[in-house]
Backbone as ProteinMPNN parsed JSONL, in Angstrom:
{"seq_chain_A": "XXXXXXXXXXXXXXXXXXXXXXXXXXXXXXXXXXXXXXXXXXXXXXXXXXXXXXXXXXXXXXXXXXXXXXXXXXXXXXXXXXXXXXXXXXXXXXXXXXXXXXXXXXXXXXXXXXXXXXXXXXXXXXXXXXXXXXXXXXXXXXXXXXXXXXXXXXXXXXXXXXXXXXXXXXXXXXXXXXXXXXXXXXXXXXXXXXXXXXXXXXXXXXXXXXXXXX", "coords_chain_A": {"N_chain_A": [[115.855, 103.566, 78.819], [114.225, 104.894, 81.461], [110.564, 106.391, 81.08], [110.326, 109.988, 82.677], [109.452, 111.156, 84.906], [105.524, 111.813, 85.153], [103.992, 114.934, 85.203], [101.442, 116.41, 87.919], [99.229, 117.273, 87.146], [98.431, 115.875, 84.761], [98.471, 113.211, 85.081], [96.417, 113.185, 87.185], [93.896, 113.78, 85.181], [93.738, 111.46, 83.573], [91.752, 109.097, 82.996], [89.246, 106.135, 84.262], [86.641, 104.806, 84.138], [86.02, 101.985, 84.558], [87.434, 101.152, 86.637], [86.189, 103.006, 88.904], [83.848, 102.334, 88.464], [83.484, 99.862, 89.605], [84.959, 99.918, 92.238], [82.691, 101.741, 93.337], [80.938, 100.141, 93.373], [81.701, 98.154, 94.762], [81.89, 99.332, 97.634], [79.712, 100.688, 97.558], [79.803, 103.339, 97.085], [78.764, 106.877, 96.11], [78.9, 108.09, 92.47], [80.291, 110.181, 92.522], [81.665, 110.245, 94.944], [83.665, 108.008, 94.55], [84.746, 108.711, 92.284], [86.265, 110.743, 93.338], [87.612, 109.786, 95.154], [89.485, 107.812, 93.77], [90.831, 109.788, 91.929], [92.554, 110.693, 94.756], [93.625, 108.34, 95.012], [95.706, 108.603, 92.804], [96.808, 110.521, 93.562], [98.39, 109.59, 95.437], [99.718, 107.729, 94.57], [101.942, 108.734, 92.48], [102.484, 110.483, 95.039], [104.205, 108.141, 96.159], [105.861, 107.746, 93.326], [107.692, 109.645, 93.131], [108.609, 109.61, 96.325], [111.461, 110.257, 97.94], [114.078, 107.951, 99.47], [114.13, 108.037, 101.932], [111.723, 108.912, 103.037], [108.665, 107.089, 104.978], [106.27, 105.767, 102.66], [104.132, 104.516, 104.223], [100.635, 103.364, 104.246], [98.155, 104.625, 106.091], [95.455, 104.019, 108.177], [93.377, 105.968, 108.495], [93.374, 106.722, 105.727], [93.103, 104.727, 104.526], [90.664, 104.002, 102.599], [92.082, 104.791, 100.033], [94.011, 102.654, 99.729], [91.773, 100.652, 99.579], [90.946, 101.226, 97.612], [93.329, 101.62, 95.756], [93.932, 98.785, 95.801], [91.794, 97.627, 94.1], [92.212, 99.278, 91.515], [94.599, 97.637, 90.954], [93.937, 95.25, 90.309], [93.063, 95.53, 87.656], [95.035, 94.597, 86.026], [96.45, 95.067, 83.445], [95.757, 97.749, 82.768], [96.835, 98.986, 85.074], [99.712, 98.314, 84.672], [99.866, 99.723, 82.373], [99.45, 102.725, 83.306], [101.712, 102.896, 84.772], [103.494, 102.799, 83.444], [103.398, 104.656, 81.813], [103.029, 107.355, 83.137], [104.348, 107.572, 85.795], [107.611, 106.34, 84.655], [107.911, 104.28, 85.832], [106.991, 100.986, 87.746], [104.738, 101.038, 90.479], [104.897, 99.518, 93.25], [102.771, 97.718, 95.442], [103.197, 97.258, 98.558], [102.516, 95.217, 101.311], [102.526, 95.447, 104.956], [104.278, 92.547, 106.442], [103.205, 90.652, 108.239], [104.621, 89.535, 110.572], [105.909, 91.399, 110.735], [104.367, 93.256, 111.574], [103.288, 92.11, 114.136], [105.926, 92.338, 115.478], [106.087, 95.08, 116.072], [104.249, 95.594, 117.523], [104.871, 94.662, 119.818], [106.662, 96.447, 120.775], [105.717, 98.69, 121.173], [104.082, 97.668, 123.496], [106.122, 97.524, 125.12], [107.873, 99.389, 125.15], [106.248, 102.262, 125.315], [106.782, 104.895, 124.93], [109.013, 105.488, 123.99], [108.135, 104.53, 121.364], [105.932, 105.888, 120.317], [107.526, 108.13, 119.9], [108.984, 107.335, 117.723], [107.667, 107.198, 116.002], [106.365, 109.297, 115.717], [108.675, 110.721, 114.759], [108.476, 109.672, 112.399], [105.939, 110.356, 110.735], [105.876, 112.827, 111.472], [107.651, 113.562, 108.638], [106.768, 112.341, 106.745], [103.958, 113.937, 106.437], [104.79, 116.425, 106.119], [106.114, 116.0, 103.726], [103.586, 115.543, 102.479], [102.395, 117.865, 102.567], [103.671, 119.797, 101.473], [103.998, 119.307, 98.805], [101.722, 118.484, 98.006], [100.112, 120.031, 99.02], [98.019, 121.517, 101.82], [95.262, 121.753, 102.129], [94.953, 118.785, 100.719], [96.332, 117.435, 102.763], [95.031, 117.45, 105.377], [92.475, 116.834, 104.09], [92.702, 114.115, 103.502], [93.352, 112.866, 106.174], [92.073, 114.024, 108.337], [89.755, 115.074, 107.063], [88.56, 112.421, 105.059], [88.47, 109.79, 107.344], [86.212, 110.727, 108.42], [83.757, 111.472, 106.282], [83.985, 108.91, 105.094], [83.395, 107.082, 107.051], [81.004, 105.973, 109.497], [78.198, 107.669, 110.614], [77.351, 107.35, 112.881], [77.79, 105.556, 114.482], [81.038, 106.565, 114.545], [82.814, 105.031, 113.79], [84.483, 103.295, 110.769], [84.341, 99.926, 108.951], [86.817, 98.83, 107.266], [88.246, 96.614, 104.876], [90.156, 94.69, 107.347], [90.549, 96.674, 108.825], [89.584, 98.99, 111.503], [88.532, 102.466, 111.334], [88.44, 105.393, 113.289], [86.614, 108.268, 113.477], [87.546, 110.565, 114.049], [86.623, 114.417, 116.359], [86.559, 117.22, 114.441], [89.181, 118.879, 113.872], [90.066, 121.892, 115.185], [90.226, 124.766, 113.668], [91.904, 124.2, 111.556], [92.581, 124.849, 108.959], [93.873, 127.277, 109.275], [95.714, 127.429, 110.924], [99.523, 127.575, 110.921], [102.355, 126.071, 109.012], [103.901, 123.909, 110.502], [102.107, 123.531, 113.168], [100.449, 122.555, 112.098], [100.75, 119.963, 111.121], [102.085, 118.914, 112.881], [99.952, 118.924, 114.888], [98.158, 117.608, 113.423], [99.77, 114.626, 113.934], [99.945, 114.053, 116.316], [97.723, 113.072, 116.904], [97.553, 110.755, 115.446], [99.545, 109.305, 116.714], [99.528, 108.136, 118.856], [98.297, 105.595, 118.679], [98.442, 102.417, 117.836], [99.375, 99.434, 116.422], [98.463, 97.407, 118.637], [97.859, 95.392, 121.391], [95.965, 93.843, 121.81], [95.282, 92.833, 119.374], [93.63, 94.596, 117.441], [93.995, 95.044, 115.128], [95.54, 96.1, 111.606], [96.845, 98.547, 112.563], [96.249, 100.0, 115.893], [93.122, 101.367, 117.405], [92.036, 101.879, 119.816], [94.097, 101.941, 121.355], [95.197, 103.691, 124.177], [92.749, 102.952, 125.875], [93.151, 99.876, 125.704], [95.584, 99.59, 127.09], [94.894, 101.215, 129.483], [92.619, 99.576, 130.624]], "CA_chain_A": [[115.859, 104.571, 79.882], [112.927, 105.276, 81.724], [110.495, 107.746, 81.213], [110.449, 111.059, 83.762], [107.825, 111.35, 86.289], [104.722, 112.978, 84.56], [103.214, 116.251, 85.94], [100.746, 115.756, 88.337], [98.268, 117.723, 86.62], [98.596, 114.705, 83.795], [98.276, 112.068, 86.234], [94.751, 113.36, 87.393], [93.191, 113.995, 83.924], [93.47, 110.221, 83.401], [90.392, 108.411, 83.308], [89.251, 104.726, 84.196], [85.275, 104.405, 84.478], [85.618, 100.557, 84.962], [87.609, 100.854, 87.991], [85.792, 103.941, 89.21], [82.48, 101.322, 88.589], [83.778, 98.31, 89.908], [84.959, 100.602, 93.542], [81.519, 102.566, 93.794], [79.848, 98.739, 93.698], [82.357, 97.076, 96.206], [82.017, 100.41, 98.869], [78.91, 101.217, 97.932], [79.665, 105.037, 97.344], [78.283, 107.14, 95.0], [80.043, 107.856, 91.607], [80.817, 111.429, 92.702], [82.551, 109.837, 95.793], [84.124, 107.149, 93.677], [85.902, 109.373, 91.359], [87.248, 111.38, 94.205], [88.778, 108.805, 95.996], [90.191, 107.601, 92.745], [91.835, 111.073, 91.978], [93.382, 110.928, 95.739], [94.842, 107.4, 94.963], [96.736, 108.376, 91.6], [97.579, 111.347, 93.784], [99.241, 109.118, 96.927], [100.924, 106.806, 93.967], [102.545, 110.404, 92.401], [103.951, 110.356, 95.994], [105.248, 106.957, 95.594], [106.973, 107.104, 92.533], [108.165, 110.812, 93.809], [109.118, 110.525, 97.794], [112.822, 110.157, 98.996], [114.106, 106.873, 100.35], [113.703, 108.738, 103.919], [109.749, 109.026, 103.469], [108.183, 106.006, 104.908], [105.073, 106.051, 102.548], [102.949, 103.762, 104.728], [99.293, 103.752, 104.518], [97.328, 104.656, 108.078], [93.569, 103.726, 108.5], [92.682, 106.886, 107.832], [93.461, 106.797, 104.041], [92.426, 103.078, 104.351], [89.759, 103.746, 101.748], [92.828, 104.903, 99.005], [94.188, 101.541, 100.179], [91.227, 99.994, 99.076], [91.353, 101.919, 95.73], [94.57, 101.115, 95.157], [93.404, 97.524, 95.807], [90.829, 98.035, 93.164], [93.03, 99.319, 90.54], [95.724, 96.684, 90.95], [93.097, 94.023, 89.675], [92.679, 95.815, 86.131], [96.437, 94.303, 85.841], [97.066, 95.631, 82.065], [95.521, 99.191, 82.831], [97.428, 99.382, 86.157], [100.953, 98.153, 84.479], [100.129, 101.094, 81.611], [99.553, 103.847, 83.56], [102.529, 103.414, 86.081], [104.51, 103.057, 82.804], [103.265, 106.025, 80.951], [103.154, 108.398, 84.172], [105.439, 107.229, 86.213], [108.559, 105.533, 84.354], [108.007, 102.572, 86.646], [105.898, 99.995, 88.112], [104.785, 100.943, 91.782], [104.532, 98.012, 93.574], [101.922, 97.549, 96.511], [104.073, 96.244, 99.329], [102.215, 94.644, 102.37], [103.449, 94.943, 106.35], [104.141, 91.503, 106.931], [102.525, 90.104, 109.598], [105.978, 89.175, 111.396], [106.414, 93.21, 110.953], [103.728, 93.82, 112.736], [103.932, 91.703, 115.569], [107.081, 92.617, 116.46], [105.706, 96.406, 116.474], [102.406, 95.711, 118.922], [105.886, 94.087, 121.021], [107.728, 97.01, 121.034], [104.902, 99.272, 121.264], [103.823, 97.42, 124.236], [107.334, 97.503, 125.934], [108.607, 101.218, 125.557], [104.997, 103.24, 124.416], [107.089, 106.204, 124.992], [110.099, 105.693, 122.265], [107.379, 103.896, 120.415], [105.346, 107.09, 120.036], [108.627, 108.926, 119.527], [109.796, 106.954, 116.691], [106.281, 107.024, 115.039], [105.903, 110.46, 115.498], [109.21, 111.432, 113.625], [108.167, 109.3, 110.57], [104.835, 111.01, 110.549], [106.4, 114.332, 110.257], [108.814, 113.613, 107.57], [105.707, 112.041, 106.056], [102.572, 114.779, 106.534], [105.232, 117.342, 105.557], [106.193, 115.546, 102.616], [102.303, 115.457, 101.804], [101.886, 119.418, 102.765], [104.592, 120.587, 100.693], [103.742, 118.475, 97.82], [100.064, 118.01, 97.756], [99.25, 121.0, 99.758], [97.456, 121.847, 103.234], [94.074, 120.897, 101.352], [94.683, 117.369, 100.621], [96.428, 116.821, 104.265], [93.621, 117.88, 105.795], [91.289, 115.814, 103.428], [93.143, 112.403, 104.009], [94.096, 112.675, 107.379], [91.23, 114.938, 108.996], [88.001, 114.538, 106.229], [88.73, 111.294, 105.009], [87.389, 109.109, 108.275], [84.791, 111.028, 109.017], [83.046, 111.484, 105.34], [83.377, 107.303, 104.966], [82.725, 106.735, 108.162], [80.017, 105.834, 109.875], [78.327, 108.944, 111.498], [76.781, 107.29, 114.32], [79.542, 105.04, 115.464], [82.263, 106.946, 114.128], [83.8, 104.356, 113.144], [84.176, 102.753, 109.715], [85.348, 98.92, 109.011], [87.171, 98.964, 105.81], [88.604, 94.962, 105.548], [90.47, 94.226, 108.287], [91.0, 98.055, 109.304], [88.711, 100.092, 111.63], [88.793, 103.607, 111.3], [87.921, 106.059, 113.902], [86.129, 109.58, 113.218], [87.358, 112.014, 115.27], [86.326, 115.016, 116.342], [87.223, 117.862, 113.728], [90.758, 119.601, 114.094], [89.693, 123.0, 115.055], [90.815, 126.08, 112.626], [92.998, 123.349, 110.709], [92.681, 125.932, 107.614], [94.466, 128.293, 109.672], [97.081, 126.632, 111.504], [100.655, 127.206, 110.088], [102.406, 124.579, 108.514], [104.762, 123.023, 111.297], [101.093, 123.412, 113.822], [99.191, 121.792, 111.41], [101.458, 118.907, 111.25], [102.36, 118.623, 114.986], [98.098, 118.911, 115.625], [97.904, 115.674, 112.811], [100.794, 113.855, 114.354], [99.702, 113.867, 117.867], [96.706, 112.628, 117.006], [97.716, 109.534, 114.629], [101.246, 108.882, 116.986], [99.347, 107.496, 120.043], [97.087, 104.704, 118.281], [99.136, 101.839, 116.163], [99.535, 97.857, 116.806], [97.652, 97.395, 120.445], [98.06, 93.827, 121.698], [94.763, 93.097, 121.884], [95.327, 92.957, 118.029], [92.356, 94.815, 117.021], [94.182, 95.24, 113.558], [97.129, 96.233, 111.645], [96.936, 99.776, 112.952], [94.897, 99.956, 116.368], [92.422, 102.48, 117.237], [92.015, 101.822, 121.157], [95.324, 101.931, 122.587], [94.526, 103.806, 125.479], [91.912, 101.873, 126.201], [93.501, 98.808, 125.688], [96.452, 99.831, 127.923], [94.053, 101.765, 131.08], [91.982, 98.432, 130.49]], "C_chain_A": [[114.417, 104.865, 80.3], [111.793, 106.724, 81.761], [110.008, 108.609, 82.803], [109.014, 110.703, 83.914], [106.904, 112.611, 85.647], [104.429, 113.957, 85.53], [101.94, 115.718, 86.54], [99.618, 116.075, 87.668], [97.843, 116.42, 85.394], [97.893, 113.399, 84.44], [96.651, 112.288, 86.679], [94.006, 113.436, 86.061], [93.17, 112.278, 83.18], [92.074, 109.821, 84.04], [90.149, 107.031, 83.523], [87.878, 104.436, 84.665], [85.492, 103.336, 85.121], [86.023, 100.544, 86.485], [87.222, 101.889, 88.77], [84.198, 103.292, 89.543], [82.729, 100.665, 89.264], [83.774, 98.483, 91.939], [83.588, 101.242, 93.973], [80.733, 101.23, 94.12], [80.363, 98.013, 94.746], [82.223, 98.093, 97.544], [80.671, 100.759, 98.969], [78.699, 102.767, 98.14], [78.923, 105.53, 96.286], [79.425, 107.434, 93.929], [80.418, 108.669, 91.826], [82.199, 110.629, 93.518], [83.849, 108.78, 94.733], [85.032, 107.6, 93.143], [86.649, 110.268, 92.185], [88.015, 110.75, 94.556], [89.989, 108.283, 94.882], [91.399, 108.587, 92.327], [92.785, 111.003, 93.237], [94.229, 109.562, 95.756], [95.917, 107.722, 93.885], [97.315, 109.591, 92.508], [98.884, 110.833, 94.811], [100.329, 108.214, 95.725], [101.558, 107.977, 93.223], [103.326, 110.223, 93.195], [104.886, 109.188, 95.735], [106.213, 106.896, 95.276], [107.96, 108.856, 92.961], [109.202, 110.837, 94.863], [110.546, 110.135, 97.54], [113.075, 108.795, 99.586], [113.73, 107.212, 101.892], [112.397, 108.815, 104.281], [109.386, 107.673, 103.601], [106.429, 106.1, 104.497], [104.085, 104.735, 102.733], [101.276, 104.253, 104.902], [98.436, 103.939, 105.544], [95.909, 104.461, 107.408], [92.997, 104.91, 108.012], [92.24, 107.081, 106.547], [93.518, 105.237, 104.105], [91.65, 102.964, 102.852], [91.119, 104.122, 100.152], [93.805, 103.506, 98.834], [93.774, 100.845, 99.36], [90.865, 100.377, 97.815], [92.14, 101.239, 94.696], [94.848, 99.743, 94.794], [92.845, 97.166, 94.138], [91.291, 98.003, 91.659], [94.02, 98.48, 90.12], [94.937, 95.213, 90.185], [92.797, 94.583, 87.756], [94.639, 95.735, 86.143], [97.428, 95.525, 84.292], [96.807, 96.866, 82.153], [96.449, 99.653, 83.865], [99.015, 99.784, 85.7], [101.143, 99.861, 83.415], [100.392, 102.174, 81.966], [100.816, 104.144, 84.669], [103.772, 103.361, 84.926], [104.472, 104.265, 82.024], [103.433, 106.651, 81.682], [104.187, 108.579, 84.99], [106.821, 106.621, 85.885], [108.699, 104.07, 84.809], [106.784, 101.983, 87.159], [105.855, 100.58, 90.063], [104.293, 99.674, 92.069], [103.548, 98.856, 95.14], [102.677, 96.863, 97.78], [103.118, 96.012, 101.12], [103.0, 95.131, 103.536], [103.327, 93.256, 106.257], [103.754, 91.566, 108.337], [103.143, 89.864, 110.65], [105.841, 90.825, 111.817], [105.305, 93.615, 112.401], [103.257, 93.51, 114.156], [104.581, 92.842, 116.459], [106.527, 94.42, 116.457], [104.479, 96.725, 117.546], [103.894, 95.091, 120.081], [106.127, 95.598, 121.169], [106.787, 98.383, 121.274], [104.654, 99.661, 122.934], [104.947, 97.422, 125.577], [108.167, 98.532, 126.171], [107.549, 101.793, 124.613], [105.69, 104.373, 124.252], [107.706, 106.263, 123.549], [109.2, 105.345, 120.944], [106.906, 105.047, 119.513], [106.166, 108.174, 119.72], [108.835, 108.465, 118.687], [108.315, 107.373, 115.468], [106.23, 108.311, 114.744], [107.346, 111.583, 114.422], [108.63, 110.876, 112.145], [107.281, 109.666, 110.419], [104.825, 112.047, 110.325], [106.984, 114.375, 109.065], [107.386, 113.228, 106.953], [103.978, 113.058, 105.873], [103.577, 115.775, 106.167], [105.646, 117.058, 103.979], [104.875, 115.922, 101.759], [102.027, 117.002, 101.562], [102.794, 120.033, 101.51], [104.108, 120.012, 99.071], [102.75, 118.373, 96.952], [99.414, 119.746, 98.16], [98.423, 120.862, 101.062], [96.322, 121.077, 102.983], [93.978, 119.044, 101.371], [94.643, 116.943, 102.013], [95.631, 116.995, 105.183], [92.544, 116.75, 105.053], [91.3, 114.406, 103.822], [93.214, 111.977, 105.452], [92.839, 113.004, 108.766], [89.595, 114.453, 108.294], [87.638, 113.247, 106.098], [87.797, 110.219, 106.081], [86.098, 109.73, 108.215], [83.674, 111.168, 107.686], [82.413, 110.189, 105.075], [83.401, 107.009, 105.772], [81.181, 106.635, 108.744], [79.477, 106.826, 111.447], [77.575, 108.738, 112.724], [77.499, 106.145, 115.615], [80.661, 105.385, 115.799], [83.416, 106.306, 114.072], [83.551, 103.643, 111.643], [85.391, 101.451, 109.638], [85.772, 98.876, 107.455], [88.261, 97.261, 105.785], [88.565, 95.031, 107.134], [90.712, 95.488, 109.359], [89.047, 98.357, 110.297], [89.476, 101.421, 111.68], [87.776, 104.489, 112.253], [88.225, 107.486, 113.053], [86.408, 110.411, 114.263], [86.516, 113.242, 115.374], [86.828, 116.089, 115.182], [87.973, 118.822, 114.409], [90.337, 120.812, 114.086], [90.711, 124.248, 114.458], [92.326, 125.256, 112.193], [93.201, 124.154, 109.651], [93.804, 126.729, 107.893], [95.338, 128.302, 109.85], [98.698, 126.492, 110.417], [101.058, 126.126, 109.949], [102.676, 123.695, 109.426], [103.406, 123.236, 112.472], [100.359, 122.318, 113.296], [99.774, 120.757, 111.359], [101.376, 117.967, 112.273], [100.38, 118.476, 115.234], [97.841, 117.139, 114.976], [98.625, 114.833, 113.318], [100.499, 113.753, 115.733], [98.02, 113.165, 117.516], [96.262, 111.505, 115.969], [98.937, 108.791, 115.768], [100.772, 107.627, 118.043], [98.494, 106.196, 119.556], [98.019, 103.696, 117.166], [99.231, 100.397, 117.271], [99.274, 97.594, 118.625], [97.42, 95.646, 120.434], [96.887, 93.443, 122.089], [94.187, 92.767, 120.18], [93.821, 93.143, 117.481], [92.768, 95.284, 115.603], [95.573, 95.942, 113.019], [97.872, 97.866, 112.494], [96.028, 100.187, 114.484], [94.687, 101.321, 116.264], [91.965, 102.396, 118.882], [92.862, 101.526, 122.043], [95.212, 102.108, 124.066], [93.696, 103.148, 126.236], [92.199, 100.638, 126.79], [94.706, 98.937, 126.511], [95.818, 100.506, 129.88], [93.427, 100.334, 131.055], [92.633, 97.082, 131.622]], "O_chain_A": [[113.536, 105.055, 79.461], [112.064, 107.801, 82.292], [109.501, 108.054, 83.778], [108.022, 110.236, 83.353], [107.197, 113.805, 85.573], [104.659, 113.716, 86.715], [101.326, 114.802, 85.993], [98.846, 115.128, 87.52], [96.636, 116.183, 85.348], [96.846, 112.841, 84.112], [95.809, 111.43, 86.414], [93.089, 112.638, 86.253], [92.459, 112.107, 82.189], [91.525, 110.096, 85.107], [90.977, 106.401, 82.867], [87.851, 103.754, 85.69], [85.249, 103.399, 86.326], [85.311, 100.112, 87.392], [88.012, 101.919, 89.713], [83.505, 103.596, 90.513], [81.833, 100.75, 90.104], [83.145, 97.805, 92.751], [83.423, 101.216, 95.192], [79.943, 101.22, 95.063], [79.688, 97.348, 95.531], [82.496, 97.529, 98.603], [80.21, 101.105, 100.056], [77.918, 103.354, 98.89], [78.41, 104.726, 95.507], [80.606, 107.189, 94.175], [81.559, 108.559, 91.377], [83.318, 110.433, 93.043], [84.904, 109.301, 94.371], [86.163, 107.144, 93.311], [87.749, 110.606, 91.747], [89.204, 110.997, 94.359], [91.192, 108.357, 95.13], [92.596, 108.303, 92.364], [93.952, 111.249, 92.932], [95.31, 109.512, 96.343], [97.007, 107.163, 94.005], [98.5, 109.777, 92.231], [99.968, 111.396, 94.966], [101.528, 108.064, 95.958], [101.939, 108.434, 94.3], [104.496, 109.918, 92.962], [106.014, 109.232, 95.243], [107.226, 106.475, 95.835], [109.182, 108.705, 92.967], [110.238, 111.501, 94.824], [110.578, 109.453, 96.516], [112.152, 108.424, 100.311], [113.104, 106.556, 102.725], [111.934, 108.802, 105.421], [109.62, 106.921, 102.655], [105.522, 106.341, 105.294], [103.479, 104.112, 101.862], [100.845, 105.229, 105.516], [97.886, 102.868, 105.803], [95.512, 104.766, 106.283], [92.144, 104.86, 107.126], [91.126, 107.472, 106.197], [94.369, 104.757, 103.356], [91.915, 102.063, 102.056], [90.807, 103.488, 99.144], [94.335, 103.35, 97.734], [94.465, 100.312, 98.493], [90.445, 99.543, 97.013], [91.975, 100.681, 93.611], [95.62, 99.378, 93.907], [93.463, 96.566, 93.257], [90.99, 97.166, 90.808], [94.361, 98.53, 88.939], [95.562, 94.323, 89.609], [92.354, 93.847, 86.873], [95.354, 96.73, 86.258], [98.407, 96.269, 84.235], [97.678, 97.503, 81.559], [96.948, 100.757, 83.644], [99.593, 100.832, 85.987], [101.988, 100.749, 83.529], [101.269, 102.843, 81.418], [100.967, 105.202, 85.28], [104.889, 103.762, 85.251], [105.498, 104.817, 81.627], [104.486, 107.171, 81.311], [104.891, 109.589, 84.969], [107.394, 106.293, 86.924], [109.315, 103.1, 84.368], [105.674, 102.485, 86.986], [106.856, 100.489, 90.775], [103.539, 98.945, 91.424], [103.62, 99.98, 95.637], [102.584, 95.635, 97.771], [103.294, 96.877, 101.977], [104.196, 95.294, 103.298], [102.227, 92.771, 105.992], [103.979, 92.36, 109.25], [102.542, 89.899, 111.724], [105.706, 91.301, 112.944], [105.423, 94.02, 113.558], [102.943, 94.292, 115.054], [104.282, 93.636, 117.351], [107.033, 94.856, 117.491], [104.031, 97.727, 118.103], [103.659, 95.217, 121.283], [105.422, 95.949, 122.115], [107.508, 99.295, 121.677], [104.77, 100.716, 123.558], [104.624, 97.336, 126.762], [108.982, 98.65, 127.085], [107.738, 101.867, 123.399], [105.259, 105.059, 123.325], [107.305, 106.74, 122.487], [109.433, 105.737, 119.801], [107.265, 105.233, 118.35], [105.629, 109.186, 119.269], [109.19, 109.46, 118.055], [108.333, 107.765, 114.301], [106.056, 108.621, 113.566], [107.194, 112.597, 113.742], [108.424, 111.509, 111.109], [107.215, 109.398, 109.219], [104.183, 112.577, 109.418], [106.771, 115.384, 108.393], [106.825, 114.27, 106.613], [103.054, 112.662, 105.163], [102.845, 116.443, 105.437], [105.464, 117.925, 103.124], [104.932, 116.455, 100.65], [101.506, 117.385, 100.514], [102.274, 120.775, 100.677], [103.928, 120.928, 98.269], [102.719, 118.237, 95.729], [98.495, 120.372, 97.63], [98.171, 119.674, 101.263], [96.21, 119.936, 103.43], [93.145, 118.312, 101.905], [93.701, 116.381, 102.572], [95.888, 116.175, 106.065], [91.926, 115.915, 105.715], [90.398, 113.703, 104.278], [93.131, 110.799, 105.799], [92.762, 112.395, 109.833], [88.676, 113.793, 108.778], [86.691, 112.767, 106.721], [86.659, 109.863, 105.774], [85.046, 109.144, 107.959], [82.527, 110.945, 108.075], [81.218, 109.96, 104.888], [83.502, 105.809, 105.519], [80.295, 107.345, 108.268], [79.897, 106.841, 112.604], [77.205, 109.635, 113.482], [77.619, 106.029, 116.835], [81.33, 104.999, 116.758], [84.578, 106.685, 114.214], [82.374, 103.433, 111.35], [86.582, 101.51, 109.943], [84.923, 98.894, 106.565], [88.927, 96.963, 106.776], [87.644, 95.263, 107.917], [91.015, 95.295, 110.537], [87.904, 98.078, 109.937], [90.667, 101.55, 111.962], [86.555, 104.405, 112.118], [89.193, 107.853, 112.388], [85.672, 110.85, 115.147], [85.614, 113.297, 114.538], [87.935, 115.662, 114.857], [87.556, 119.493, 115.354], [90.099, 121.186, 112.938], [91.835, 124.487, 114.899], [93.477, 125.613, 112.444], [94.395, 124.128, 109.353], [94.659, 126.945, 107.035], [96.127, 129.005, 109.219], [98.937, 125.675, 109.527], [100.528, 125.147, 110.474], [101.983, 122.679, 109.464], [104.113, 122.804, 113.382], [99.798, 121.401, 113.895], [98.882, 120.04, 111.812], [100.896, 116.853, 112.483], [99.934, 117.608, 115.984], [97.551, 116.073, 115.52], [98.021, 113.768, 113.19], [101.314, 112.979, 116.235], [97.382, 112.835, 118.515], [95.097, 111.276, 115.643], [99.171, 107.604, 115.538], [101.323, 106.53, 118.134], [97.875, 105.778, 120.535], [98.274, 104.018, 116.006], [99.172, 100.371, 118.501], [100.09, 97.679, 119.543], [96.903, 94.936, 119.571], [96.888, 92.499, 122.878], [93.024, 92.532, 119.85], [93.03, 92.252, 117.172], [91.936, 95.885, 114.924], [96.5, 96.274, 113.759], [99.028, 98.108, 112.842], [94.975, 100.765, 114.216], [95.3, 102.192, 115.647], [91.232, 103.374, 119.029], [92.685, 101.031, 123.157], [95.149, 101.245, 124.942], [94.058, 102.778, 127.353], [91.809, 100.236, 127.887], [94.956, 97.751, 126.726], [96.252, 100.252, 131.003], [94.112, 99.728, 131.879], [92.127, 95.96, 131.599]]}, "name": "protein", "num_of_chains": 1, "seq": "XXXXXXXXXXXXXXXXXXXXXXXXXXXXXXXXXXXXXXXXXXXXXXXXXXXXXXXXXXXXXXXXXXXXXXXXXXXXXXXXXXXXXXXXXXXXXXXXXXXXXXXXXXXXXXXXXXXXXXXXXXXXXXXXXXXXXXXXXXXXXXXXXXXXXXXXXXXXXXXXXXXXXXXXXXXXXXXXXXXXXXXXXXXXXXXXXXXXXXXXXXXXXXXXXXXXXX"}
């Protein structure tokens, strides 16, 4: 029988220098940064082994860099398999978009933007409320809002993380403040309009508009 889903508090108090070393040398962050990002990936795999079949927990550009964490960690094979069996009861797996997938989504994108941006934008609520309720206001805000713009690059405002760019927006004004279902709706309008742009600038674009007034 498998064991129950640890406490998250558990789950963070885990330690892993090597892959905390190994990420600060491939990004180039410092170790402060390093061990943060680290903490916010065991927190997104938590969701994981946690959400609901109904949560689609896909990764956006934004949280690209927990991505590349998660990357990170998946290469220390025997530490990875331990801790998703001690914490979690199970093995999270890493599951890819296929490349087919995402095609056919820069098609369908490109052929009704409207429903497109309608369909995106319910799974983005069910998913940033998932995170709010869960994680708290704090994190969703951190991943969604801080996130780009901290590893980003502050004079392009953009950051290339592989195959991903990530745009820095402007900051979400009185995001602290903003009740929950605002604060949501403010993040979701401003992830809904930007995803697979047929000028395939990547798995997620970041110049739709652009690439559509263009």
């Amino acid at each position: 029988m498998p064991e129950p889903l640890k406490p998250l508090s558990e789950i963070l108090a885990y330690r892993n220098p090597d892959v905390i070393s190994k990420f600060r040398d491939k990004c180039e962050l410092s170790s402060e940064d390093a061990a943060e990002v680290f903490d916010e990936t065991k927190k997104w795999l938590w969701l994981c082994a946690k959400a609901p079949n109904a949560i689609n927990m896909t990764i956006q550009d934004s949280i690209i860099i927990i991505d590349d964490m998660w990357h990170t960690f998946i290469l220390f094979t025997k530490e990875y398999q331990e801790f998703c069996s001690t914490y979690f009861g199970q093995f999270i797996h890493h599951v890819p978009i296929p490349k087919a997938r995402i095609e056919t989504m820069r098609q369908e994108a490109a052929r009704t933007p409207d429903a497109f941006i309608a369909r995106r934008g319910h799974t983005l609520r069910a998913l940033y409320g998932f995170i709010h309720d869960e994680l708290g206001r704090d994190t969703l805000i951190k991943w969604y809002e801080d996130f780009p713009r901290r590893f980003g690059n502050r004079i392009t405002g953009q950051m290339a993380v592989g195959d991903h760019l990530v745009i820095a927006r402007p900051p979400l004004p009185n995001a602290e403040a903003l009740p929950r279902a605002d604060l949501i709706e403010a993040i979701v309008a401003r992830h809904s309009r930007y995803a697979y742009c047929s000028q395939s600038c990547g798995a997620f674009c970041t110049c739709r508009t652009t690439c559509q007034n263009g």
